[in-house]
PAKE-518325 format. One record per residue (C-alpha): z, x, y; residue in one letter. Coordinates in Angstrom, 1 decimal. Example, Ala and Ser with C-alpha at 12.3 -4.5 7.8 and 13.67 -1.06 7.14 Angstrom:
+--------+--------+--------+------+
:     zz :     xx :     yy : type :
+--------+--------+--------+------+
:    7.8 :   12.3 :   -4.5 :    a :
:    7.1 :   13.7 :   -1.1 :    s :
+--------+--------+--------+------+
% end
This chain:
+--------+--------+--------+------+
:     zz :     xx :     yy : type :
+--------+--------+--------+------+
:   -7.2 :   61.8 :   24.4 :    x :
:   -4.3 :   60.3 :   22.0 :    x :
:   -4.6 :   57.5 :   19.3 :    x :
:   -2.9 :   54.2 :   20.8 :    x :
:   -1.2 :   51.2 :   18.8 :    x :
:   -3.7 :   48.7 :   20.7 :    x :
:   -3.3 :   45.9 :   18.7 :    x :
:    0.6 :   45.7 :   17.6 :    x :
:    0.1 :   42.5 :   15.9 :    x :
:   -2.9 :   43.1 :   14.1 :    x :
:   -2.1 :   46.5 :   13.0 :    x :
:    1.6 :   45.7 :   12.1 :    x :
:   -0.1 :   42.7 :    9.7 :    x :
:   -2.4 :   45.3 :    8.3 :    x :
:    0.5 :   47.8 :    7.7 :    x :
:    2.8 :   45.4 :    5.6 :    x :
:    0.1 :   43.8 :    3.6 :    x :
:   -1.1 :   47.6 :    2.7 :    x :
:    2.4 :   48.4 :    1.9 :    x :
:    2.9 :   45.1 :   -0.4 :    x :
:   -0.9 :   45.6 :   -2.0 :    x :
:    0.1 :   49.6 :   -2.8 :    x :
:    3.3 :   48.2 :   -4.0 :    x :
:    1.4 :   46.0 :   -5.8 :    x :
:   -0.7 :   48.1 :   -7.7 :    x :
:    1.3 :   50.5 :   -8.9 :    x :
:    4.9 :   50.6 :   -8.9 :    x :
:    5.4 :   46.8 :   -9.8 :    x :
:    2.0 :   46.0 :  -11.4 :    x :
:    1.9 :   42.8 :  -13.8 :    x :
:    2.1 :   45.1 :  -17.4 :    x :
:    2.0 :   41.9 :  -19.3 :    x :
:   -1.6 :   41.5 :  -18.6 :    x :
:   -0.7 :   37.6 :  -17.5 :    x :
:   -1.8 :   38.3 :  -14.1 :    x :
:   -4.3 :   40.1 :  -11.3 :    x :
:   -1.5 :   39.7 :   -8.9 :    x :
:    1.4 :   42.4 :   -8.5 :    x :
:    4.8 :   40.9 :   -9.2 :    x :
:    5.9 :   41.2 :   -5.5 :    x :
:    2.9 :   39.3 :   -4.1 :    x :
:    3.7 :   37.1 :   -7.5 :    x :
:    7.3 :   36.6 :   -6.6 :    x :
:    7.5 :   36.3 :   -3.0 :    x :
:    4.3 :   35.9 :   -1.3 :    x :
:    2.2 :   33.3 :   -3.0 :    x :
:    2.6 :   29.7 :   -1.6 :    x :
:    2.8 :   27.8 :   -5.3 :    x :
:    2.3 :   23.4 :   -5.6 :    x :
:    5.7 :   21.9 :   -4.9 :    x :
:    7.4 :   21.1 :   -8.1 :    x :
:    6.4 :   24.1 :  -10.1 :    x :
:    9.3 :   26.6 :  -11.1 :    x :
:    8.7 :   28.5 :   -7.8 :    x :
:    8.6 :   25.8 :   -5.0 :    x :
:   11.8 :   23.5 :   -5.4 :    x :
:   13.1 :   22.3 :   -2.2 :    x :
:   16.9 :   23.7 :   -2.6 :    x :
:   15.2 :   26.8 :   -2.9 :    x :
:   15.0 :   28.9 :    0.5 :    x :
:   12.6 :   30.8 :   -0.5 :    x :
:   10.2 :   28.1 :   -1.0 :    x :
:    9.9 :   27.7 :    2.8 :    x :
:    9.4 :   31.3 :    3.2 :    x :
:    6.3 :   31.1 :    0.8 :    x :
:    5.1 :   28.4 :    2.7 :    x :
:    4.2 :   31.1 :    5.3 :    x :
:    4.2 :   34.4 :    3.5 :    x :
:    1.5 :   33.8 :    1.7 :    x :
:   -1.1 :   35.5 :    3.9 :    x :
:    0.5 :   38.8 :    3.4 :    x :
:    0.0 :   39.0 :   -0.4 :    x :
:   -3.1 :   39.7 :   -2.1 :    x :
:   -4.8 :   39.9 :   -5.2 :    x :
:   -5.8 :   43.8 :   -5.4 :    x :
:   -7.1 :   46.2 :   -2.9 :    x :
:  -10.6 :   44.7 :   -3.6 :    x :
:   -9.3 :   41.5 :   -1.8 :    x :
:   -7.2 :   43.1 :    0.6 :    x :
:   -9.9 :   45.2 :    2.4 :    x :
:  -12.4 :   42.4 :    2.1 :    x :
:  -10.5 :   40.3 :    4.5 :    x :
:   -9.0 :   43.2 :    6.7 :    x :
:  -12.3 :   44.3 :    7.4 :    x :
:  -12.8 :   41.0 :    9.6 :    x :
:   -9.1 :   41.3 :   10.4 :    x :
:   -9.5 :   44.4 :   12.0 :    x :
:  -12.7 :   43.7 :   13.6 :    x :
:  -12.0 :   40.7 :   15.1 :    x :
:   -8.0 :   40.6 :   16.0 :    x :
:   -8.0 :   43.3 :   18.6 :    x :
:   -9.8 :   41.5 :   20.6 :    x :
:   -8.6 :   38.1 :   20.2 :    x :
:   -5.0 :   40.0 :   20.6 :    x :
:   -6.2 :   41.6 :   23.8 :    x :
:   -7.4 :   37.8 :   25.1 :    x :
:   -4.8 :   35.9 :   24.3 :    x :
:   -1.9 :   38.3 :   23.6 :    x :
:   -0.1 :   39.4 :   21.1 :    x :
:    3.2 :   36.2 :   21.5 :    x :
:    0.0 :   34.0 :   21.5 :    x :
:   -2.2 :   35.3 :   18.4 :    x :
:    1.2 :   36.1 :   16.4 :    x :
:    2.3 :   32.0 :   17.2 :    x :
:   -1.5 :   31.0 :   15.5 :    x :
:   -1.3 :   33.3 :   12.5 :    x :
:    1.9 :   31.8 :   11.7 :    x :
:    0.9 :   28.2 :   12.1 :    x :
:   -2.4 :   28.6 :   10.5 :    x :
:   -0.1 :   30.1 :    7.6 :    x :
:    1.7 :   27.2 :    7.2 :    x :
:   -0.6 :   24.4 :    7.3 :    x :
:   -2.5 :   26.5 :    4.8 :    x :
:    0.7 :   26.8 :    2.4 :    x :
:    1.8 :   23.1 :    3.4 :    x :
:   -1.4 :   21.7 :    2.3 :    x :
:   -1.5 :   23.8 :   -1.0 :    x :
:    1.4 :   23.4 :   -1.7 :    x :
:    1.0 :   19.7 :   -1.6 :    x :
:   -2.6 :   18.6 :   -3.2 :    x :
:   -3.6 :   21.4 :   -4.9 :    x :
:   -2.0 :   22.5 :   -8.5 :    x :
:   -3.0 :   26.2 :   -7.9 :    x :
:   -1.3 :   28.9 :   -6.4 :    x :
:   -2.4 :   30.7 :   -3.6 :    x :
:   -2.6 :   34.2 :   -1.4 :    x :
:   -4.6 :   36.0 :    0.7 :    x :
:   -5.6 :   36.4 :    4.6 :    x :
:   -8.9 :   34.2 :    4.1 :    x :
:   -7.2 :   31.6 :    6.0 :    x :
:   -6.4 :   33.6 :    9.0 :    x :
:   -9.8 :   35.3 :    8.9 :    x :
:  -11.5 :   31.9 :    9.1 :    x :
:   -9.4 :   30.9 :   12.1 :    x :
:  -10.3 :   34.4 :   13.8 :    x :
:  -13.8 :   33.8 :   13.2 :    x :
:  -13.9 :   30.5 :   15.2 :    x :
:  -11.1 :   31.3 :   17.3 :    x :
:  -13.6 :   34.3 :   19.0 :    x :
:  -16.3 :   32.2 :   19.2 :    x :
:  -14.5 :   30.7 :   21.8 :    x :
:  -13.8 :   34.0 :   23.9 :    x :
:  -15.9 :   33.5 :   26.4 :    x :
:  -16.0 :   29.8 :   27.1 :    x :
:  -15.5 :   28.0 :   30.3 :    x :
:  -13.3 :   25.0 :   30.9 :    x :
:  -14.4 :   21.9 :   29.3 :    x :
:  -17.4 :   23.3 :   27.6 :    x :
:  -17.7 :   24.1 :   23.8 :    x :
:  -19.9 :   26.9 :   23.4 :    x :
:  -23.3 :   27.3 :   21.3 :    x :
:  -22.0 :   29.9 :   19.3 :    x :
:  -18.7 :   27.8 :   18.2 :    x :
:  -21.4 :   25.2 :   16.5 :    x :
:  -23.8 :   27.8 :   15.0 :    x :
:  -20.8 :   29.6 :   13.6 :    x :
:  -18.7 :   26.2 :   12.3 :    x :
:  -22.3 :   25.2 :   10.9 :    x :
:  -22.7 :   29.1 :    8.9 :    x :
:  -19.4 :   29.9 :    7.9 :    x :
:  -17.8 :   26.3 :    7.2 :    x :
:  -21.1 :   25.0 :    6.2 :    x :
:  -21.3 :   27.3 :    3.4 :    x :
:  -17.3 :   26.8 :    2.3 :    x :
:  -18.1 :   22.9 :    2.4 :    x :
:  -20.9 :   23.3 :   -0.2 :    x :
:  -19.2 :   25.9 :   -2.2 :    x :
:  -15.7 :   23.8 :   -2.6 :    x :
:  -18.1 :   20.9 :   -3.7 :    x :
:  -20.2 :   22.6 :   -6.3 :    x :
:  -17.6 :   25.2 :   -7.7 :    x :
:  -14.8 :   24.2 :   -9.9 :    x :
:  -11.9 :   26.3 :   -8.4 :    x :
:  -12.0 :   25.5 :   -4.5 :    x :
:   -8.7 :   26.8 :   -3.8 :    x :
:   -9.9 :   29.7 :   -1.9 :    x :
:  -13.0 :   27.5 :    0.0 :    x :
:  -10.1 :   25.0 :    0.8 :    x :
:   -8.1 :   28.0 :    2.5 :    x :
:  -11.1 :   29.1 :    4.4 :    x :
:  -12.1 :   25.7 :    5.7 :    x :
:   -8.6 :   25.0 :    6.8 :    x :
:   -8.0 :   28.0 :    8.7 :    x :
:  -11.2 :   27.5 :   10.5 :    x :
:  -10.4 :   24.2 :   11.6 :    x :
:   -7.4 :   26.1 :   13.2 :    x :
:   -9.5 :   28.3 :   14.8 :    x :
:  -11.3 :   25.6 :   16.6 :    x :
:   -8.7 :   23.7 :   17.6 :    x :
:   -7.0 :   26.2 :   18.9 :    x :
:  -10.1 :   28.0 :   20.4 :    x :
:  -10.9 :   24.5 :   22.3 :    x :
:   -6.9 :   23.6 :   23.1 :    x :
:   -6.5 :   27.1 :   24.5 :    x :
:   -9.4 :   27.4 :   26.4 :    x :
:   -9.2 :   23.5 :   28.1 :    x :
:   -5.7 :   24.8 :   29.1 :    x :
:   -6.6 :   28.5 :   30.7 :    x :
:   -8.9 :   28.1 :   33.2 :    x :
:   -9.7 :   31.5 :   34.8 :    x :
:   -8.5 :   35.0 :   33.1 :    x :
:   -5.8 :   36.9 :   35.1 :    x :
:   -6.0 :   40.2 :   36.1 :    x :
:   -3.6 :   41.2 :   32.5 :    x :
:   -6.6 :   40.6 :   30.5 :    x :
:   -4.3 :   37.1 :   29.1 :    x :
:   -5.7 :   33.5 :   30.2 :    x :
:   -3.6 :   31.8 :   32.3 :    x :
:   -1.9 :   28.6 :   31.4 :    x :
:   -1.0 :   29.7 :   27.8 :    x :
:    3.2 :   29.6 :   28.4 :    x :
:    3.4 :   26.1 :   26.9 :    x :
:    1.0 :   26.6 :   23.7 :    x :
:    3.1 :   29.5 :   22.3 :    x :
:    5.4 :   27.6 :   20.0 :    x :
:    2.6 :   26.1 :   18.1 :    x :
+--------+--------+--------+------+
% end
């Protein structure tokens, strides 16, 4: 019996945002007391609105925020809270789809997160919450059939994005509820594009029809 690196993507994701939290809270901790966040996560992955100091268009990191953003976190507190879905869920959503497939939807659920942020909100933000929402409706769909949406898609969307719906509208700070309702949205798009485009599940455990969704 040996330990296996099953899930490359997932567990590579987990590795770096453990590294940059550790980093975080120790070596290059905010000492000034201004701020929760470590001055890495601070500095280079936290998507901020476009015209503050750290998102000017001539700036190349600015478009590397844009998607970065999902790695950084707020403590350990908020790190393990999301990577306990994270790694729950992304194995098997990596073993379903693969891991050129998942990779291409955490990256594009990353940036219409930071895009969207970045443009109507005057907050900053970080954090995986937007990739956890879009794994929880993306496996929702894992065992669908062609042209059917499945049960557990509308129970889930009604629990889950229900509850970040009323919670953006009654709190004053819906940054994160706006993060969590957008990357669920992904999931379900993606969840119903992917699985109107697979048909039957070859033998490699990866649906087939998937080459021309990868560059999403």
């Amino acid at each position: 019996m040996r330990i296996t690196y099953n899930a490359p993507v997932i567990l590579t994701y987990t590795l770096i945002c453990t590294i940059i939290t550790g980093l975080d809270t120790t070596i290059f901790m905010d000492l000034s007391g201004e701020s929760q966040v470590g001055n890495i996560s601070r500095y280079l992955f936290t998507v901020y609105p476009f015209g503050s100091g750290y998102m000017n268009l001539n700036d190349p990191l600015t478009y590397f925020r844009l998607f970065s953003h999902v790695i950084g976190h707020s403590g350990w507190a908020h790190m393990v809270g999301n990577f306990s879905f994270i790694l729950l869920i992304g194995p098997i959503l990596e073993e379903k789809y693969g891991s050129k497939m998942l990779l291409s939807l955490i990256f594009f659920t990353a940036l219409v997160t930071g895009i969207l942020n970045a443009v109507f909100f005057n907050n900053a933000l970080l954090g995986a919450s937007g990739i956890v929402f879009m794994m929880i409706l993306l496996v929702s769909f894992a065992n669908v059939q062609k042209g059917k949406i499945p049960l557990t898609f509308i129970l889930v969307a009604l629990l889950y994005l229900g509850q970040e719906v009323y919670q953006a509208v009654s709190s004053a700070d819906n940054i994160s509820q706006f993060a969590h309702i957008i990357g669920g949205i992904c999931g379900g798009i993606f969840g119903y594009v992917i699985s109107g485009n697979s048909g039957k599940t070859s033998t490699g455990g990866k649906p087939t029809g998937l080459d021309n969704l990868t560059n999403f």
